[in-house]
C-alpha positions as CSV (number, residue, x, y, z in Angstrom):
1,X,-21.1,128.6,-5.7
2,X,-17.7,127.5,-4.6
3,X,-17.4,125.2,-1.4
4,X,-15.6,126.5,1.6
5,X,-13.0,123.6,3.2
6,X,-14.3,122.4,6.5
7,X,-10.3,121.3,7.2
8,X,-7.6,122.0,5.4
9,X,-4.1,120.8,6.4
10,X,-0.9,122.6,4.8
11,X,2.4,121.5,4.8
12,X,2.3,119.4,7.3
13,X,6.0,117.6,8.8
14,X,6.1,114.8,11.1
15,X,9.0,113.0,12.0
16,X,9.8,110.6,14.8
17,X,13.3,110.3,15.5
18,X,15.0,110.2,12.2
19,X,11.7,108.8,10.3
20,X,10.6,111.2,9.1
21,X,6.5,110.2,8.7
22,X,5.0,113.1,6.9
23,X,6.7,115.7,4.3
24,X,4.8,119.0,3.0
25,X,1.4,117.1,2.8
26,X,-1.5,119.4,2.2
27,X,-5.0,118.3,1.1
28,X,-8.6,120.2,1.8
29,X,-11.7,118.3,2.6
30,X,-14.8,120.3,1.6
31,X,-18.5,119.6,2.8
32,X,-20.1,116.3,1.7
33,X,-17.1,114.1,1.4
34,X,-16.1,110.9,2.3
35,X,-11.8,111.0,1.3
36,X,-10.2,107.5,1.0
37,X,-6.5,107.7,2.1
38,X,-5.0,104.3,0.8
39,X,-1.7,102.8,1.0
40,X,0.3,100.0,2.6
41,X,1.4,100.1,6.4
42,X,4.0,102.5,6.9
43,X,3.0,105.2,4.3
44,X,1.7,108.0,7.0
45,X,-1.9,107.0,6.9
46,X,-2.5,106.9,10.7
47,X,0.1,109.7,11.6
48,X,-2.0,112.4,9.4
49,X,-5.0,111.4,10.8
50,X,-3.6,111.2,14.4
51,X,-2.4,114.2,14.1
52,X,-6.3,115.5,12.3
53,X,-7.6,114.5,15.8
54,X,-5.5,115.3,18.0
55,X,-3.0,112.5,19.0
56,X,0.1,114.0,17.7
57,X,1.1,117.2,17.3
58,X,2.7,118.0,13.6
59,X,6.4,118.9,13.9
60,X,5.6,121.7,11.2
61,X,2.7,122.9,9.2
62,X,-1.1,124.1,10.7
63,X,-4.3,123.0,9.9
64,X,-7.6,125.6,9.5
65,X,-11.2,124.1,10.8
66,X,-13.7,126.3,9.6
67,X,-11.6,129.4,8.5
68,X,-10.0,129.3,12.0
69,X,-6.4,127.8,12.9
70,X,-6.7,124.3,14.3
71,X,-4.1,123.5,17.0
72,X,-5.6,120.4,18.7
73,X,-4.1,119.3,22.6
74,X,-5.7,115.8,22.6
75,X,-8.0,113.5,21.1
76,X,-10.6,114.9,23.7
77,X,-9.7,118.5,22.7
78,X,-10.1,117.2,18.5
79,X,-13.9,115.8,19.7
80,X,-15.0,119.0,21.5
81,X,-14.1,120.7,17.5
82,X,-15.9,117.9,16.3
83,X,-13.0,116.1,14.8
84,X,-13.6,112.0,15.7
85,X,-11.7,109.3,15.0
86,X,-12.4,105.3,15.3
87,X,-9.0,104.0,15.9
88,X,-8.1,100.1,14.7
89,X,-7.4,99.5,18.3
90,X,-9.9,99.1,21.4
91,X,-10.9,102.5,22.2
92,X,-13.7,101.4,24.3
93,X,-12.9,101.3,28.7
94,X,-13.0,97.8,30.2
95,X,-15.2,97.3,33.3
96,X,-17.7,99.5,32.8
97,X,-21.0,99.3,31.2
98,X,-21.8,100.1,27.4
99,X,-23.4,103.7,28.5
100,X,-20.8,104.9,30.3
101,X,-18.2,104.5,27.3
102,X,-20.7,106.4,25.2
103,X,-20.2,109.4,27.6
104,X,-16.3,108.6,28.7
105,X,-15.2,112.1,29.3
106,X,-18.5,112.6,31.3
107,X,-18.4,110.0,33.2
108,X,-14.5,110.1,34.2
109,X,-15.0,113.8,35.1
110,X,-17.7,113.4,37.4
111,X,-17.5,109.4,38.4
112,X,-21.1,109.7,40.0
113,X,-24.0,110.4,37.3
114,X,-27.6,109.9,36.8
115,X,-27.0,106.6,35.7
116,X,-31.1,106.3,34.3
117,X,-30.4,109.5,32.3
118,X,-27.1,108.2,30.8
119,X,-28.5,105.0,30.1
120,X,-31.5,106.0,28.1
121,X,-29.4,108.9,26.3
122,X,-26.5,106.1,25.2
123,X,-29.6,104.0,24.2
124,X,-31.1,106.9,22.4
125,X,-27.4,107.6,20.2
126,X,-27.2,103.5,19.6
127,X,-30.8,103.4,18.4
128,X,-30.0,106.5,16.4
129,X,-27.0,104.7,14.4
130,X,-29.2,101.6,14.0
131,X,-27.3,99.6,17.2
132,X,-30.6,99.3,19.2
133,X,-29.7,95.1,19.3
134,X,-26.4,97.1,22.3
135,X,-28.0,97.3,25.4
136,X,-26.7,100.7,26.9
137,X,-26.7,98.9,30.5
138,X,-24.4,96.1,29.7
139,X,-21.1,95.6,30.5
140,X,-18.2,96.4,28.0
141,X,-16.8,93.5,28.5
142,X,-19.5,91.2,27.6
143,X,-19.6,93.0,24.2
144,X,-18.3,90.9,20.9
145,X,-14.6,93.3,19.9
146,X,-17.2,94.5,16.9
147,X,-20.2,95.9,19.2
148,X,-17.2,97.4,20.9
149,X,-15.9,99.1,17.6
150,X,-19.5,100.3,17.3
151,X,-20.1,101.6,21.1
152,X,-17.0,104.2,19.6
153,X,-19.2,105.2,16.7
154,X,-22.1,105.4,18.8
155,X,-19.9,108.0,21.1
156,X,-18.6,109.8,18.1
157,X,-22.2,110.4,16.3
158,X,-23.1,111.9,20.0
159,X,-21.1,114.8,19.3
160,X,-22.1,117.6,16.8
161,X,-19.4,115.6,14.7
162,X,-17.7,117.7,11.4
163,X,-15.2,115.0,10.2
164,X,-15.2,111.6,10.9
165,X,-12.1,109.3,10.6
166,X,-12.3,105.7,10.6
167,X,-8.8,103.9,10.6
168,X,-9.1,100.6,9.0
169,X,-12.0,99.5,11.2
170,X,-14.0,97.6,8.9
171,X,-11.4,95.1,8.4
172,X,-12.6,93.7,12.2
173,X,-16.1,93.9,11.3
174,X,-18.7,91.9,10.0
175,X,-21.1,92.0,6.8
176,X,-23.5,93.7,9.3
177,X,-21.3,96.0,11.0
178,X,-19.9,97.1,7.4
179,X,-23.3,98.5,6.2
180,X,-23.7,100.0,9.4
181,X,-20.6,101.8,9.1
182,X,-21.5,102.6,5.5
183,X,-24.6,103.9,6.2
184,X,-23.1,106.5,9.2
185,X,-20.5,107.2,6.1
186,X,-23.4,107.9,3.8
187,X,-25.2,109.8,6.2
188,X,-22.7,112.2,6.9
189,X,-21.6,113.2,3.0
190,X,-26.0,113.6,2.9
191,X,-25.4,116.0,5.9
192,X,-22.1,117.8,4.4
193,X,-20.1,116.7,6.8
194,X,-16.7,115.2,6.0
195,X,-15.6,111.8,5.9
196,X,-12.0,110.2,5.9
197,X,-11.6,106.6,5.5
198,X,-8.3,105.1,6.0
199,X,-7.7,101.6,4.3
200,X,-4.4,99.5,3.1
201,X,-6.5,97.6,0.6
């Protein structure tokens, strides 16, 4: 039986100014995964997948997310379609606790929470992902720049994710934090989810 695309993006055009970053690219990404878009710096990597979640918007083109036209606003409008990405830069929010990054968007919208119930939930998603050693009451900012990078996948595992774009990540982390990665990676193809995994080497 033939496998339905969970995303497909067709002809897409992105230019900035008069570079032009993206011309007539198209590629589908069926159910259980993982897509390695490789090349040097430069080469449109992070555009497609900035526009994918939401970033950008594509200058021409549309993509289709589960037979149904795909016109994300922003990267929080690419999550709520289940569309995550873990950026190579510091996504995480300075001077607040570990817990409260996990639910960003909850906590910025409604600044007062039940900060027990966010605290064991957050601890519940980084036990989940194997980060039980990141304490979901500690501040941010007393996390290493990798338990950081994995406070982000601990967020983006909390949604009902469908693709999951990591952009060069791994190249910050350690041995350990590698594996972990790889195993979220493996986990998703297991749960026919997708998988795109930007890299320059």
């Amino acid at each position: 039986m033939k496998k339905e695309a969970i995303l497909q993006v067709n002809g897409i055009y992105k230019s900035f100014g008069v570079v032009k970053a993206l011309k007539d690219v198209s590629i589908s990404f069926l159910p259980g995964e993982i897509h390695g878009l490789i090349g040097e710096n430069g080469s449109g990597k992070s555009t497609l997948s900035s526009i994918i979640s939401g970033i950008y918007s594509c200058n021409q083109g549309e993509m289709i997310l589960d037979g149904k036209v795909y016109k994300p606003t922003s990267i929080m409008d690419g999550e709520k379609h289940g569309i995550c990405m873990i950026v190579q830069e510091m996504g995480t929010i300075g001077g607040i606790t570990v817990a409260a990054n996990v639910f960003a968007e909850l906590f910025s919208r409604l600044g007062i929470v039940n900060r027990k119930a966010m605290n064991r939930a957050a601890q519940e998603a980084l036990d989940k992902i194997g980060a039980a050693y990141i304490k979901a009451e500690n501040k941010i900012d007393e996390e290493s720049f990798e338990n950081r990078k994995i406070v982000e996948i601990a967020r983006a595992m909390f949604n009902d994710v469908k693709v999951l774009i990591i952009d060069e990540t791994t190249t910050a982390l350690s041995q350990k934090g590698r594996e972990l990665i790889y195993q979220i990676m493996d986990r998703l193809k297991d749960e026919n989810k997708v998988v795109i995994f930007i890299s320059h080497d």
